[in-house]
C-alpha positions as CSV (number, residue, x, y, z in Angstrom):
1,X,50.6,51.5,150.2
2,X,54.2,51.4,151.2
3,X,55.3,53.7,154.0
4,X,58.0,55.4,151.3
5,X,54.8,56.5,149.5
6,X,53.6,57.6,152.3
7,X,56.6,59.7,152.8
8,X,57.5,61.3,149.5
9,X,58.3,64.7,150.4
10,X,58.5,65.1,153.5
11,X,61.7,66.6,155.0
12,X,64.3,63.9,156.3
13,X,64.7,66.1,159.4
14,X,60.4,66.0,160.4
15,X,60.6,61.6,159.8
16,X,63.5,62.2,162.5
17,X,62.3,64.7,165.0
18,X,59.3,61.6,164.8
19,X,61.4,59.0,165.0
20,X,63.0,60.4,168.0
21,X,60.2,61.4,169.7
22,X,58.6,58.0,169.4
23,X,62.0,56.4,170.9
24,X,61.9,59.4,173.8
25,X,65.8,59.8,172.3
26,X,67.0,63.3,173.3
27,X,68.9,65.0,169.3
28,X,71.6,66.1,171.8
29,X,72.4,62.9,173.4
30,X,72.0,61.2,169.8
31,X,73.7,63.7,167.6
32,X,77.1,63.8,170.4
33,X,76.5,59.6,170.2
34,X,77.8,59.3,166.5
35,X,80.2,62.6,166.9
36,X,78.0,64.7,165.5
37,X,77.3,68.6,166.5
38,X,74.1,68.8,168.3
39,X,73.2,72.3,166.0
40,X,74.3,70.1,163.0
41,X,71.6,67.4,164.0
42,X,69.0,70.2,165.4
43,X,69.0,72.1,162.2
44,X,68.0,69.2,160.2
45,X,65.1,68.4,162.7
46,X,63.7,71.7,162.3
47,X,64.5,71.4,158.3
48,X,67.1,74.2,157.6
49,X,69.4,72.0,156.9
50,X,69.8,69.7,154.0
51,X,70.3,65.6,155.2
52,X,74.4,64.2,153.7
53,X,74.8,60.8,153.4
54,X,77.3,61.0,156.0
55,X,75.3,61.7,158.4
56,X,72.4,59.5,156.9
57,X,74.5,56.2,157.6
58,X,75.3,57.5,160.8
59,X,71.9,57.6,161.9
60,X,70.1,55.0,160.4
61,X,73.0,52.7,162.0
62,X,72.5,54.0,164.9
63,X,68.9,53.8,165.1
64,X,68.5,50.7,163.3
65,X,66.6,52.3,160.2
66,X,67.0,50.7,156.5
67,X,69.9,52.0,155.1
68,X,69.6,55.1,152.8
69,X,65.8,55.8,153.8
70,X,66.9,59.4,155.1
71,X,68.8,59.9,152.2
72,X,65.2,58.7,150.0
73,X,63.5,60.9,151.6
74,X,65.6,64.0,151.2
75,X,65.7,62.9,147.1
76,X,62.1,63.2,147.4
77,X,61.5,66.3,149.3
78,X,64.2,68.0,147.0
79,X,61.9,66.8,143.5
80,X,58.4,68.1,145.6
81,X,60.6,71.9,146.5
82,X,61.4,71.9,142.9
83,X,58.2,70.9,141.4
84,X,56.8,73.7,143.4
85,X,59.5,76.2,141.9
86,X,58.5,75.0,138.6
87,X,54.8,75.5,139.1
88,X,55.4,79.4,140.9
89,X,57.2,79.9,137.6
90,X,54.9,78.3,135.3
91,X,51.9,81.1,135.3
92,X,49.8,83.1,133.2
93,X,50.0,86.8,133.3
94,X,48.3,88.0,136.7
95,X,47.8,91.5,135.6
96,X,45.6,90.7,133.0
97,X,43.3,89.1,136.0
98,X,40.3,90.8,138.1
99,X,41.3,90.6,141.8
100,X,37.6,89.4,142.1
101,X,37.5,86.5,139.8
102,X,39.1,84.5,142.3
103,X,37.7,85.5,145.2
104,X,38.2,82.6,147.5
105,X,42.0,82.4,146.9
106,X,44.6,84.5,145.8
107,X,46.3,84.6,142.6
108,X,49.7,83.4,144.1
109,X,47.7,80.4,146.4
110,X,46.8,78.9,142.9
111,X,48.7,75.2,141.5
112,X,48.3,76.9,137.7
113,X,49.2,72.7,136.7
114,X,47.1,70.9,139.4
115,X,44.1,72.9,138.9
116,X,43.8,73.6,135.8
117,X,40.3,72.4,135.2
118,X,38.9,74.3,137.8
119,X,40.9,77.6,136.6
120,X,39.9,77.0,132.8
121,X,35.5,76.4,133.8
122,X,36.1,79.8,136.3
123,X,37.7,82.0,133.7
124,X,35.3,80.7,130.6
125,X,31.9,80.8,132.6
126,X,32.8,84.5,134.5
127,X,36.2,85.7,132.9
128,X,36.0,89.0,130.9
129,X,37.7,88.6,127.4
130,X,41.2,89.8,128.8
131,X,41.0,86.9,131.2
132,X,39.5,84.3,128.8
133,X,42.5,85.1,126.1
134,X,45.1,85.2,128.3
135,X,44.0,81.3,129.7
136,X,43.9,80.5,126.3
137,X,47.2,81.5,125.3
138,X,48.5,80.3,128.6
139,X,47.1,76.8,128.4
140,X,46.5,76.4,124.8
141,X,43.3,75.8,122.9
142,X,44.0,71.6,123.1
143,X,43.4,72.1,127.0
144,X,40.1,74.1,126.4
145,X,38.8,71.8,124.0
146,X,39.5,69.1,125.9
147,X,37.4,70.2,128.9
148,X,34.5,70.7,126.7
């Protein structure tokens, strides 16, 4: 597996907090090194701050990185934060659930895409008929007949 793979999604700022600590390189001392603001550089580390490509080819020049790996990575963790929007948005009606049928999680913990399968056996096997309809309408009758 290449390391990229490995990476996908993580925050350009966490690969160079790691980076850094590896190299026992102080963000201060590297951040004032290619005329950078040590906040600037600081606030990536801690992710509150997005990676530019500026700043990308600063760094990987400096620290002797492949060029645009930071920038990768920030592509990456950008299409995982918006997948995850998608999915939060993506959701059947919650009202029409029983706290109690999923009584191991809450409603707002669950990947409505990811787990699907698990979600579709719960609500058919203990789901009242409000529950069951509403999966159905929210997943379609292909889904549920596929899983049979």
């Amino acid at each position: 597996m290449e390391t990229l793979d490995l990476l996908k999604g993580l925050h350009p700022g966490t690969y160079l907090a790691s980076e850094l600590q590896k190299r026992k390189i102080k963000a201060g001392q590297l951040a004032l090194s290619i005329g950078e603001y040590p906040q600037t550089l600081s606030a990536i580390l801690k992710g509150r701050r997005h990676m530019n490509t500026p700043l990308s080819l600063k760094l990987e020049h400096q620290l002797k990185l492949p060029e645009g790996l930071l920038m990768t990575l920030q592509v990456f963790y950008e299409i995982k934060k918006e997948k995850e929007t998608i999915s939060k948005k993506n959701q059947p009606d919650l009202s029409k659930f029983r706290k109690g049928i999923f009584w191991d999680t809450t409603l707002e913990n669950i990947d409505w895409v990811t787990q699907r399968r698990a979600v579709i056996e719960r609500i058919m096997q203990r789901g009242n008929n409000q529950e069951q309809e509403e999966i159905k309408r929210f997943y379609g009758l292909n889904d549920l007949d596929q899983l049979k």
